[in-house]
C-alpha positions in Angstrom: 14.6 -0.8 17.4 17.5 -1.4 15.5 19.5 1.8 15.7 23.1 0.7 14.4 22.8 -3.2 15.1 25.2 -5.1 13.7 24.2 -8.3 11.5 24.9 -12.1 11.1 25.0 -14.1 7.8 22.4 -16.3 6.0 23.0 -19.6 7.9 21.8 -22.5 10.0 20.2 -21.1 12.3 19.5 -17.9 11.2 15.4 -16.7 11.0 14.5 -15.6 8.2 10.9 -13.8 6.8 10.2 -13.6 3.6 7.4 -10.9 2.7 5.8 -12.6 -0.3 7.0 -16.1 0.0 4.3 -17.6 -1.8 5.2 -15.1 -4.7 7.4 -16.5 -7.8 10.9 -14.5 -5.8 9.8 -14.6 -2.6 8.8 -18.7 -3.2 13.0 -19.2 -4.6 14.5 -17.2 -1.7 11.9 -19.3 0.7 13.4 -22.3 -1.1 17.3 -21.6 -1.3 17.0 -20.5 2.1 15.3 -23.7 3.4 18.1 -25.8 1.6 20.6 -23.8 3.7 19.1 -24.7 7.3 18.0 -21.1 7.3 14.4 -21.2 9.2 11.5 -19.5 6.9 8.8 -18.1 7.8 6.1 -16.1 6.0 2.6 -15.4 5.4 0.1 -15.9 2.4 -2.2 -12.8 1.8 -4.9 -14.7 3.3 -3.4 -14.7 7.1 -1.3 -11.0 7.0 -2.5 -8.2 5.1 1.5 -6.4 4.3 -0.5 -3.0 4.5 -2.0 -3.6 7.8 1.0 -1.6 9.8 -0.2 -2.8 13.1 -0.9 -6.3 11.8 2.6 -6.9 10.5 4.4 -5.5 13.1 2.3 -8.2 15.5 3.2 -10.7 13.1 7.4 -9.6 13.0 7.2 -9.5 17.0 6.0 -12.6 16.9 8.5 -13.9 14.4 11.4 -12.2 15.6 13.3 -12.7 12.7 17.0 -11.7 11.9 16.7 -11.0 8.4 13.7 -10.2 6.2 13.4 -10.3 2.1 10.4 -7.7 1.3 9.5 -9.3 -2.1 5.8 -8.6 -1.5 4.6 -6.6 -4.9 1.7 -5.4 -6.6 3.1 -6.9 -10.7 2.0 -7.2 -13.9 3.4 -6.2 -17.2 2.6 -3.7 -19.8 -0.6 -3.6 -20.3 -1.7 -4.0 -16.7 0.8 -1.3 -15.2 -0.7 0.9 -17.9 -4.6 0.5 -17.3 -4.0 0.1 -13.7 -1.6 3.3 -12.2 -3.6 3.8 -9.0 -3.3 0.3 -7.7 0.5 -0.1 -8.7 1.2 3.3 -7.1 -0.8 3.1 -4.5 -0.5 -0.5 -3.0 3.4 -0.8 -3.7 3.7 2.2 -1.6 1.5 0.9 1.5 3.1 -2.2 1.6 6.4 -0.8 1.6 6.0 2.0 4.0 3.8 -0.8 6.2 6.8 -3.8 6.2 9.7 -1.6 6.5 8.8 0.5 9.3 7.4 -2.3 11.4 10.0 -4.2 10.7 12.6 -1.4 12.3 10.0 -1.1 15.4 10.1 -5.2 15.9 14.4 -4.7 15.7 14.7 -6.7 12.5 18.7 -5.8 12.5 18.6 -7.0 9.0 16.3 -6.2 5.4 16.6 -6.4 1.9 14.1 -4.4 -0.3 13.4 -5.8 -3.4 12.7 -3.4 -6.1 12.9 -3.3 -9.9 15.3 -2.2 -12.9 12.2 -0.4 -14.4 13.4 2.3 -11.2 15.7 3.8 -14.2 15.1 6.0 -17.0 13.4 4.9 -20.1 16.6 6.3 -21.9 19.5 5.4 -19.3 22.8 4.9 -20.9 23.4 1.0 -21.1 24.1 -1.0 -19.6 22.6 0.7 -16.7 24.2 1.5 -13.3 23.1 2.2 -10.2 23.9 6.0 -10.3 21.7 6.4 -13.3 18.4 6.7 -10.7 16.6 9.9 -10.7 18.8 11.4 -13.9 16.2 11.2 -16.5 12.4 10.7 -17.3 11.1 7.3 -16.6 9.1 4.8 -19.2 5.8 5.8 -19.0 3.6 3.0 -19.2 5.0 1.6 -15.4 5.8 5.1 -14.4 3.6 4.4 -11.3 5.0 1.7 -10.4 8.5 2.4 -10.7 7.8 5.7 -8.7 6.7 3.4 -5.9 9.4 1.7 -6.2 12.1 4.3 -6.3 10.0 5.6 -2.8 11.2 2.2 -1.5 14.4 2.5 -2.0 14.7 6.5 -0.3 13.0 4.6 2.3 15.6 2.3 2.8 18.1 5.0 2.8 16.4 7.1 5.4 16.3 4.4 7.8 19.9 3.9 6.9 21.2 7.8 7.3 18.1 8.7 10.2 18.9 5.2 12.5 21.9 3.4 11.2 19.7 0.9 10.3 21.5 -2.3 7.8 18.3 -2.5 5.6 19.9 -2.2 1.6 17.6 -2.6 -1.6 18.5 -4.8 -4.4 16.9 -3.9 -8.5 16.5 -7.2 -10.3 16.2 -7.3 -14.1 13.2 -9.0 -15.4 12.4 -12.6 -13.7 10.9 -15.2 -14.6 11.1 -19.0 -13.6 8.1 -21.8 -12.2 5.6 -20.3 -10.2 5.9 -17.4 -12.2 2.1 -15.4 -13.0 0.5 -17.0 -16.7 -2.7 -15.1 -17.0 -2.6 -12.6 -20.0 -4.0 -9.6 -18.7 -1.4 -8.9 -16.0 2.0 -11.2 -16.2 5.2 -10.2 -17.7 6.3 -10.6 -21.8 8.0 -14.3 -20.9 5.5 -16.2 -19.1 3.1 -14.5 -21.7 5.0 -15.6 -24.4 4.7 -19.5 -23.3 1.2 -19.1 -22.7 0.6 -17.7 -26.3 2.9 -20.4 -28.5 1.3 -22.9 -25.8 -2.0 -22.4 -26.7 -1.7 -21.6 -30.3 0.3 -25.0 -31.0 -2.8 -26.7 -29.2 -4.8 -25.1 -31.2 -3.1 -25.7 -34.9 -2.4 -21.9 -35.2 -0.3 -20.9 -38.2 0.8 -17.4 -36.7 0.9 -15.6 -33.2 1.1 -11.8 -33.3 3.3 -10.0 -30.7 2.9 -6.8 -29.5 5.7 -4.0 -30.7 8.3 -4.0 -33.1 10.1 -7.1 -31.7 13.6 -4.9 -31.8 14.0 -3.4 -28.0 16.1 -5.7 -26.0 15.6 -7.3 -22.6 18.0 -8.9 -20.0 16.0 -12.3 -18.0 16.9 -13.8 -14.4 16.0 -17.3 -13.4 13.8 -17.0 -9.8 16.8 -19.5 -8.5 19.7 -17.3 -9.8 18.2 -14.0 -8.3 17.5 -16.1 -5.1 21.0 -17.3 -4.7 22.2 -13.7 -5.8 20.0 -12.2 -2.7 21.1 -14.4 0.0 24.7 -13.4 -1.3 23.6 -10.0 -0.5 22.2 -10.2 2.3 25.6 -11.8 3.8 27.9 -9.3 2.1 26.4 -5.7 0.8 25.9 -3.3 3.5 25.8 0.6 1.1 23.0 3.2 0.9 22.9 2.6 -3.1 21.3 0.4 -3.9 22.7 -3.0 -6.1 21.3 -4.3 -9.6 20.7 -7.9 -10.0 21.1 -9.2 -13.4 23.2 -11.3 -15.8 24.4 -8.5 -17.4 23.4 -10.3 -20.7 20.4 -8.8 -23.3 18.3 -10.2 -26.0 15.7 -8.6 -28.5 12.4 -9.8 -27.5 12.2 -11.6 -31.5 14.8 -13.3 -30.4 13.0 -14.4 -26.8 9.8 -14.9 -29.3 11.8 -17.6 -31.3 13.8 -19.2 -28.5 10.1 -20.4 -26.9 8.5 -20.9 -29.7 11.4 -23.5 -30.5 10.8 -24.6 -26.6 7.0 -24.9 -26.5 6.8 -26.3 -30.0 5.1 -24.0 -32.4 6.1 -24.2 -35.7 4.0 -21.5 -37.0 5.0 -18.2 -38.1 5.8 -15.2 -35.8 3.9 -11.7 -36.4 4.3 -8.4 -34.7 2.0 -5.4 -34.1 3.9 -2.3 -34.2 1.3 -0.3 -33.1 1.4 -1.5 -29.9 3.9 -0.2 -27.4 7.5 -1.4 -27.3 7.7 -0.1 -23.6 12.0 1.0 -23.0 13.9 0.4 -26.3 16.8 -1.6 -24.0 17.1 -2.2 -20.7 20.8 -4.3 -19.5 21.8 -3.9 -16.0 25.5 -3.1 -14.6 26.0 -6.0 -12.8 29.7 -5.4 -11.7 28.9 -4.5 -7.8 27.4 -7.9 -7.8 30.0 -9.8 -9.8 32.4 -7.9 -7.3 31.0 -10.6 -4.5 32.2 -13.4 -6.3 28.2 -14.3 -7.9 27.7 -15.5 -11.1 24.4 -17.0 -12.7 24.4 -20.3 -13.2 20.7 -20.8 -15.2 20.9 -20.1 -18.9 17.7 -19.0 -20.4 16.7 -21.8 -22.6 17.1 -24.2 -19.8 15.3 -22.0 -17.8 12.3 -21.6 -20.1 12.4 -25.4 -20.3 12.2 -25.5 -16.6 9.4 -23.2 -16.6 7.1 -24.5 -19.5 7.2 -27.7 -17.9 5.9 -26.1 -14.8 3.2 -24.8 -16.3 2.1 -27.7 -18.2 2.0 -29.4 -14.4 0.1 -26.4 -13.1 -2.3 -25.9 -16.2 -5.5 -24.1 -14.7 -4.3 -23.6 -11.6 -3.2 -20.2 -9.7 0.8 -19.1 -10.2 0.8 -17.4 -7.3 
């Protein structure tokens, strides 16, 4: 147990677990982490099932480490959170209950929960801060998921207020970065996009068709900045609210749209479908309880679509997970 245990800081020598380290986050944190003496461990899905309770708190006994990321997840974007409700609700929520309450029985003194920024309402004033959760109705096409979500962060909080326990919850924007998930059917709108121009420049396309209008605006993280941004957290936020990670910067997704085309190399014309969902019309985070730690990004986004779409290209056909 871990009633009211005080915590060290990310360095040499500290253990640290990392649910999901295979995963395009949990694969950074492993990565910064690693680069700072910190010893990672993990599991892939194939050793640890995360909603096994029993198996995972075996696994964190054995581990015994002092800090643990939980960025295991059940993603995908649009059109999967929107076919598939019952598996985002449903295995979010057993992996999150499973990690987080073995975790507090092995005396893990510290967690961070990794959540999302789709956790706020569809119509949240903008940029969004943390006090906007729970003050409005959420976007519906990830409703499920971000309800599993928001579960994880009361979670958090319980253990907090019931056992004084330091586990906090972080709510990055959208991320992206290599290693990120290319398959159509289920990855987010910038991975998707580089797949599309990729493949329609291959194939001497003159025009890709987007879904939506192209208008509502997005905010995009480099895995590497959010990374550095949660081992900064880890060593320095200690509140029941959660904190949003973000660059506090936006873009309309016509504007993404041309910025890889230009990357990737199309030169054909870009179409949209407006009858197609546009999902939240914007979505910026408040990023001033971060930038009150002293963190700062440090990727900008057409480098880091470079960086990506050159990973791809390497990893072609394979799995990005």
């Amino acid at each position: 147990m871990v009633d009211g245990a005080s915590f060290q800081p990310i360095r040499p020598g500290a253990r640290l677990y990392v649910a999901g380290y295979r995963g395009l986050v949990g694969g950074a944190i492993a990565r910064q982490a690693r680069a700072r003496g910190v010893d990672v461990t993990g599991h892939t899905h194939a050793e640890l099932d995360l909603t096994d309770r029993t198996a995972t708190l075996r696994a964190l006994r054995q581990a015994r480490p002092s800090h643990l990321v939980l960025a295991a997840a059940r993603v995908g974007g649009i059109m999967a959170n929107a076919s598939q409700p019952v598996e985002f609700l449903e295995e979010n929520l057993r992996i999150q209950l499973s990690v987080i309450s073995a975790a507090y029985e092995a005396g893990v003194p510290r967690l961070l929960f990794l959540g999302s920024s789709c956790i706020y309402p569809k119509l949240a004033a903008q940029p969004i801060s943390e006090d906007a959760l729970l003050t409005g109705p959420l976007e519906p096409t990830n409703e499920a998921y971000a309800i599993a979500k928001i579960a994880g962060v009361k979670q958090i909080q319980a253990y907090r207020r019931q056992f004084r326990a330091r586990y906090i919850s972080a709510m990055p924007t959208n991320v992206y970065g290599p290693g990120d998930n290319f398959d159509l059917a289920s990855s987010h709108v910038l991975p998707a996009l580089i797949r599309r121009f990729h493949e329609a420049k291959i194939a001497g396309a003159d025009e890709v068709t987007l879904w939506g209008t192209g208008t509502p605006l997005r905010e995009f993280i480099h895995a590497d900045d959010l990374a550095d941004a949660c081992l900064t957290i880890l060593d320095s936020y200690d509140r029941d609210e959660p904190i949003n990670v973000g660059t506090g910067v936006d873009l309309p997704i016509r504007e993404l749209a041309a910025t890889v085309a230009e990357v990737v190399g199309f030169p054909g014309r870009i179409a949209f479908d407006p009858s197609k969902p546009d999902g939240t019309p914007r979505k910026v985070l408040d990023v001033g309880r971060l930038r009150a730690l002293g963190w700062i990004p440090t990727i900008p986004l057409a480098d880091g679509i470079r960086s990506t779409y050159a990973w791809w290209l390497q990893h072609a056909g394979a799995p990005a997970y």
